[in-house]
C-alpha positions in Angstrom: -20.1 12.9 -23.1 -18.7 10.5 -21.1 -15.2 9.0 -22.4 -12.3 6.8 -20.7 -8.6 7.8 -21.5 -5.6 5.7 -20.2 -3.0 8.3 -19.0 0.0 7.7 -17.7 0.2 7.9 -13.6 2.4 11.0 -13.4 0.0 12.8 -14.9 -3.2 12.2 -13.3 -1.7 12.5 -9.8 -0.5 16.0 -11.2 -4.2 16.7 -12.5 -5.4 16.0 -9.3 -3.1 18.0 -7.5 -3.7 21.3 -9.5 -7.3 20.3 -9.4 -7.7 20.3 -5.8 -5.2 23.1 -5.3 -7.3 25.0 -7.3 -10.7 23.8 -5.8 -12.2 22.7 -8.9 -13.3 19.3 -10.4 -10.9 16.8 -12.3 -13.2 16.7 -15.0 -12.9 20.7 -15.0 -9.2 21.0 -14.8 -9.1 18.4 -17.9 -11.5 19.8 -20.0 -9.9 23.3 -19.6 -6.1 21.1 -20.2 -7.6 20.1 -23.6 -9.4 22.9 -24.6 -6.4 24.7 -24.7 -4.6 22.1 -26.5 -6.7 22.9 -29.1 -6.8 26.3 -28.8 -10.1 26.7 -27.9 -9.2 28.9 -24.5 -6.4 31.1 -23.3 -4.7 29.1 -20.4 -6.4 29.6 -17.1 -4.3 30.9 -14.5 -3.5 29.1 -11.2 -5.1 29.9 -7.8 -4.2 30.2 -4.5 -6.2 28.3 -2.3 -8.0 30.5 0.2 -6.7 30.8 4.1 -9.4 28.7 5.3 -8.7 25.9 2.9 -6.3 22.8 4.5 -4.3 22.8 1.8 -1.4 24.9 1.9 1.6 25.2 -0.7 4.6 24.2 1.0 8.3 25.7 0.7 9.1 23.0 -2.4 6.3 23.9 -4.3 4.0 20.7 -3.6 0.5 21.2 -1.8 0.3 19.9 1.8 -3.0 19.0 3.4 -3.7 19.5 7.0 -6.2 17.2 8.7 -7.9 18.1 11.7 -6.6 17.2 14.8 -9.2 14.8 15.2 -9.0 13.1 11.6 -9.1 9.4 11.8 -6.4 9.6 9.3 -4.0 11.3 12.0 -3.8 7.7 13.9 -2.9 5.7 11.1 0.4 4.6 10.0 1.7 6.0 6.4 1.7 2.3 5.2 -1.9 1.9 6.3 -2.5 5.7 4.6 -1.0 4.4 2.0 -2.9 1.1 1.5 -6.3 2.6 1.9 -5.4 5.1 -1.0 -4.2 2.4 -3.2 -7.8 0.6 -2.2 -10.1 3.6 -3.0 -7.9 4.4 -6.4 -8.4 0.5 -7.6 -12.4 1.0 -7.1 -12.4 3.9 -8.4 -10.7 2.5 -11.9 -13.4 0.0 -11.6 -15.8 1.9 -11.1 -15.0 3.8 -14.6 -14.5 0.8 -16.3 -17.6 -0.3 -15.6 -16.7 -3.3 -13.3 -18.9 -4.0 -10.0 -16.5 -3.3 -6.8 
């Protein structure tokens, strides 16, 4: 069933960080987040991600993600980085809410 929640930031950019660290899907991590809040699971324990994944847990804790050496992303400028993220996240919200992009 499909259902829209409005979360605060912080905690969708942490969902999506333990969701990609742990190689699963948002919608995964979630419905695992509220099952136990209910009590309907024991609390899944966090992965590693595998030595062939790019992302790597750095020394504070936070996941890095290496690109290839030949990512388009690796010529851009943190603002432009930055911009496009901001760009995709906005049509993505509208995408959920039901709004043409």
């Amino acid at each position: 069933m499909k259902t829209t929640l409005d979360l605060p930031d912080e905690i969708v950019r942490e969902m999506k960080l333990r969701a990609l660290m742990q190689g699963r899907t948002l919608r995964d991590l979630a419905a695992d987040f509220l099952r136990q809040g209910l009590g309907m699971a024991a609390p899944r324990q966090a992965t590693t991600p595998p030595p062939s994944s790019a992302v790597e847990i750095g020394s504070d804790g936070l996941p890095v993600i290496r690109g290839r050496t030949d990512a388009p992303a690796r010529l851009m400028s943190a603002e432009a980085l930055i911009e496009l993220e901001q760009k995709v996240q906005a049509e993505e919200d509208m995408r959920h809410a039901g709004l043409s992009v």
